[in-house]
C-alpha positions in Angstrom: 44.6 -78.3 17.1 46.4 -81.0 15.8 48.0 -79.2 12.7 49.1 -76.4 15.0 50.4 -79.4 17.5 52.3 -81.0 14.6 53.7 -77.0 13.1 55.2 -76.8 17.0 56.8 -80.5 16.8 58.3 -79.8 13.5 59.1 -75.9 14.8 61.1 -77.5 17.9 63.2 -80.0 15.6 63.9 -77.3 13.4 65.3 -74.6 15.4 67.6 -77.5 17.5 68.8 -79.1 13.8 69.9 -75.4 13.3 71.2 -74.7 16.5 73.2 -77.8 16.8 74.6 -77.6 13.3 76.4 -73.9 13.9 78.3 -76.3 17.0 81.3 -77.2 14.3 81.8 -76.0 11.4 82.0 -79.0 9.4 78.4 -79.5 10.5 77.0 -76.2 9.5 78.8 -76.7 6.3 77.1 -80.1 5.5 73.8 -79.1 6.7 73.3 -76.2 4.8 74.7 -78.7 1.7 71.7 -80.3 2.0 69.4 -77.3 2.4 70.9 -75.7 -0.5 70.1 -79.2 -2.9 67.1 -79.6 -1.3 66.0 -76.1 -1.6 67.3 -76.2 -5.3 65.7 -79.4 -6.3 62.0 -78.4 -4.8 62.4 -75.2 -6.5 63.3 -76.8 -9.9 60.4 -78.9 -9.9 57.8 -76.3 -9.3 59.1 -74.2 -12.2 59.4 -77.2 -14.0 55.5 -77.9 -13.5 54.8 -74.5 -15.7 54.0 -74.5 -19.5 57.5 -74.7 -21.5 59.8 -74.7 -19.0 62.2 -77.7 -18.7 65.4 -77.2 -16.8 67.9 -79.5 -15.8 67.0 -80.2 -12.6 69.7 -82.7 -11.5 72.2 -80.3 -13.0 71.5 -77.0 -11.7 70.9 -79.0 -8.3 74.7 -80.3 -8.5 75.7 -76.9 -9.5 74.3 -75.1 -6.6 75.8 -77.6 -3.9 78.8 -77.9 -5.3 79.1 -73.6 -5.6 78.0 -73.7 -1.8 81.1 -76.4 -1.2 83.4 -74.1 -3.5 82.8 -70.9 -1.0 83.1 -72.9 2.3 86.0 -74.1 1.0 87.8 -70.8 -0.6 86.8 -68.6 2.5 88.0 -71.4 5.3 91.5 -71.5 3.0 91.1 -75.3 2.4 91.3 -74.7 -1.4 92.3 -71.6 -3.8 89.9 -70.0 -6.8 90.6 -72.5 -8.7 88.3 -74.4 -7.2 85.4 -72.6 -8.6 86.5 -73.5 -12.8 84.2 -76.6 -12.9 80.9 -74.3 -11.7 81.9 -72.1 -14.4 82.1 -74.6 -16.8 78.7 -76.0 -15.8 77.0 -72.7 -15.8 78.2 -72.6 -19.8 77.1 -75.9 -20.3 73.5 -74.9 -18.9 73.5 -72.1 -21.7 74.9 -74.3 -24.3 73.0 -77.1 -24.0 69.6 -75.2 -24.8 70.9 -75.2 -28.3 71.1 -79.2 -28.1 67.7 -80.2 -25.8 65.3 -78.3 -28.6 63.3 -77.4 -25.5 59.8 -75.3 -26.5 61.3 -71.7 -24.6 64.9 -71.9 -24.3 65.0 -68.4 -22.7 62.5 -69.4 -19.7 64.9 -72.5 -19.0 68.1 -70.1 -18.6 66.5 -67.9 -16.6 65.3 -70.0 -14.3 68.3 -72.2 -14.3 70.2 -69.7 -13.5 67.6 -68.1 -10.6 68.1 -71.4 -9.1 71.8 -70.5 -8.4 71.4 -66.8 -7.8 68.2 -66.8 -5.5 69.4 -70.0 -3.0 72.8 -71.4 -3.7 74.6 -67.9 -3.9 72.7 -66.7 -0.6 73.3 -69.7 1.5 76.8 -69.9 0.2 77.0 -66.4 1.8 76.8 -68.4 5.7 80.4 -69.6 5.1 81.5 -65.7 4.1 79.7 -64.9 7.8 81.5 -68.0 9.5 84.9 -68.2 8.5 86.3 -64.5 9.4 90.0 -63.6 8.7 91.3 -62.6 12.6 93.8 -59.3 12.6 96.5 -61.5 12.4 96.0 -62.7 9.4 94.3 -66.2 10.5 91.4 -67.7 9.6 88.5 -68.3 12.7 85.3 -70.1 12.9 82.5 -67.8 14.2 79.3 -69.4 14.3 77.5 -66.4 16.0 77.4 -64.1 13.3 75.5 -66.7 10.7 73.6 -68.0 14.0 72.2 -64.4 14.9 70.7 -64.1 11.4 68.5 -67.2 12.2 67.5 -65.8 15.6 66.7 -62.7 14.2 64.7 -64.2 11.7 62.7 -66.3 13.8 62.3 -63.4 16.6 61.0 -61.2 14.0 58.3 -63.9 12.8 57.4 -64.8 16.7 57.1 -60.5 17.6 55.4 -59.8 14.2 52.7 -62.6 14.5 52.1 -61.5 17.6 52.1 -57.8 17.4 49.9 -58.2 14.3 47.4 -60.4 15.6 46.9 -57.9 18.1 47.2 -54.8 16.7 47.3 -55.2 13.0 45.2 -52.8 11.0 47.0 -51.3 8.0 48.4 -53.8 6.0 52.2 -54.2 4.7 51.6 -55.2 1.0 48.6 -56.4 0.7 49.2 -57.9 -3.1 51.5 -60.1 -2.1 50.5 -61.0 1.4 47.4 -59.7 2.9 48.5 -61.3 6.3 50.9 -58.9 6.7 51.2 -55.5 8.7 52.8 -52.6 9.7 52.1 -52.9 13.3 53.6 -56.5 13.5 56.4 -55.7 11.8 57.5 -53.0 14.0 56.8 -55.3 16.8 59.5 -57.8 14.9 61.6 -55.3 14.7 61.8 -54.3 18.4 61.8 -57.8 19.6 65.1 -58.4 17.3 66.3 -55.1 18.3 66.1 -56.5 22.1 67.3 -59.4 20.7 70.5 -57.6 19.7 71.5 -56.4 22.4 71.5 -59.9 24.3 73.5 -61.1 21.7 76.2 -58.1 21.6 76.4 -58.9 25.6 77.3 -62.1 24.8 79.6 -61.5 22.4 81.0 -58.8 24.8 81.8 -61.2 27.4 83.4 -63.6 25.3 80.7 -65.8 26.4 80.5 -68.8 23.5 84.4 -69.1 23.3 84.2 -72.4 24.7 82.3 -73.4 21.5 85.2 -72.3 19.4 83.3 -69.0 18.4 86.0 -65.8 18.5 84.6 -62.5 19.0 82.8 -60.7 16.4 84.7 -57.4 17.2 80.9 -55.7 16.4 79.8 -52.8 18.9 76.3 -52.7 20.3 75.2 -50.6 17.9 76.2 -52.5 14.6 74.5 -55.5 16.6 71.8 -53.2 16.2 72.2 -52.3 13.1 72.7 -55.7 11.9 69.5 -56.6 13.4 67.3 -54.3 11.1 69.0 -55.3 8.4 67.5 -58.7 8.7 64.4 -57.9 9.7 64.1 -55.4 6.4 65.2 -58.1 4.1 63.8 -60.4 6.1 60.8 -59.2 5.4 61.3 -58.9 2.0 62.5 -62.3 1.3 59.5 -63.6 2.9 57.2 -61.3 0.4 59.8 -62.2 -2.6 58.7 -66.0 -1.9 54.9 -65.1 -1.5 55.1 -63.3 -4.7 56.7 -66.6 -6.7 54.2 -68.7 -4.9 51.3 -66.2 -6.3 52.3 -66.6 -9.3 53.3 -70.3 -9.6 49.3 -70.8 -7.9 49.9 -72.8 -5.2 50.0 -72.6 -1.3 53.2 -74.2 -0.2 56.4 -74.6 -2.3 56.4 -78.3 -0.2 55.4 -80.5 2.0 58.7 -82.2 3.4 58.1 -80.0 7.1 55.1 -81.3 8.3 52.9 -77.7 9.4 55.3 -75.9 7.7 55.4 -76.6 4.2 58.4 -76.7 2.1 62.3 -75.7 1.9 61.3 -72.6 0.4 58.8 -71.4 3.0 61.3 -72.2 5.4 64.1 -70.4 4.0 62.6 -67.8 2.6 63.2 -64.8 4.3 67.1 -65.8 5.1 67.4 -65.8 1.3 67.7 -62.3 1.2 68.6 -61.8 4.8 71.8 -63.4 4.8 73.1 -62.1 1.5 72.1 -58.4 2.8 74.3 -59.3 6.2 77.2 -60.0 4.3 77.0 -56.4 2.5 76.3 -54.7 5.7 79.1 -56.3 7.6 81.9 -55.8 5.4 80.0 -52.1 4.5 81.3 -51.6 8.1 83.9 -53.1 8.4 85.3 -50.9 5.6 84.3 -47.4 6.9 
């Protein structure tokens, strides 16, 4: 009772943090700053803990936030590409200095240096390609509910498959990787996010969240829709992506810094993959 008590607390705080961040962009853009070193640095150290691997933690940890500022900052026109030579230049130093640090597996330590950067800086770098939209008239608008809705749809799916699958679970999802998981609650994810969806393309219909600074998303009911199962697809896989590097890591939580809810990773696991996949499927129709 009183871990589930403490998982609700931490839940609650959580879910406002996020909600109240998406309020200005400035904020969103420092928060997930801070998620994306965090996230980096707890993710360092556990691959850190195996036998022969030794990356630079404090570097790939610099690298990642300041790759995150670099996109915020080239997509909301505040600086030009330039801006991205120094994380360039650090990704060759990463490689270069294995030939210096005489480190037991130098191959293990780019690899995972560079995962590091391409599993959680590059995805949460891809929230600032979701907020900062270029308008038909060629300006550029903040529009938190695009990067907002993949949260919701996230934790909608997790709230509709935990309870679909406590109640009817029976044939399991991928059972290597997560036994907990089901095919009957992740359909009933996917229909709560589906309902979901349409609230949210009503909203944005009516122009509702203006008043927040938040222009309209210009999506149709149907690409809320869509956009809806492509988070809870990816979603899903981020979340079984995470299990399976926990598996074989050994260990239970990839933290403890959210009390009842382990670390940044379990957190942000399934938007790892979600948010990236977003990106793709909004410009995908945005092209056609």
């Amino acid at each position: 009772m009183k871990n589930f008590i403490t998982r609700a607390i931490t839940g609650i705080l959580f879910v406002a943090i996020v909600l109240t961040c998406f309020l200005r962009p400035h904020t969103m853009v420092l928060f997930f700053a801070l998620v994306t070193g965090m996230t980096i640095w707890e993710f360092t150290g556990l691959v850190n803990e195996r036998e022969g691997v030794c990356v630079n933690r404090f570097i790939c940890t610099v690298a990642g936030v300041y790759f995150y500022f670099s996109v915020a900052g080239f997509c909301s026109e505040l600086v030009g590409p330039a801006v991205f030579i120094p994380y360039l230049l650090t990704v060759v130093y990463l490689f270069v200095s294995g030939l210096f640090t005489k480190n037991e597996d130098p191959v293990n330590d780019w690899a995972y240096s560079m995962m590091s950067q391409m599993y959680i800086a590059l995805p949460l770098s891809c929230l600032a390609v979701l907020a900062f939209r270029v308008m038909p008239q060629g300006a550029i608008m903040y529009n938190a509910l695009l990067p907002l809705s993949i949260f919701v749809f996230l934790w909608m799916n997790d709230t509709g498959a935990y309870l679909s699958g406590s109640l009817l679970g029976k044939h399991k999802l991928f059972p290597r990787v997560s036994p907990a998981k089901s095919w009957e609650g992740s359909i009933g994810g996917a229909i709560i996010v589906l309902l979901v969806a349409t609230i949210i393309s009503w909203i944005d219909e009516m122009h509702l969240l203006e008043s927040l600074g938040t222009s309209e998303t210009g999506l149709s009911w149907m690409e809320w829709m869509g956009l809806g199962l492509v988070v809870v697809v990816f979603g899903t896989l981020g979340d079984l992506v995470e299990s399976l590097f926990k598996r074989t890591l050994g260990i239970k939580d990839s933290g403890n810094i959210l009390p009842g809810h382990g670390g940044m990773l379990d957190r942000f696991d399934s938007s790892l993959m979600a948010i990236p996949a977003s990106v793709v499927y909004i410009y995908t129709i945005t092209i056609i």
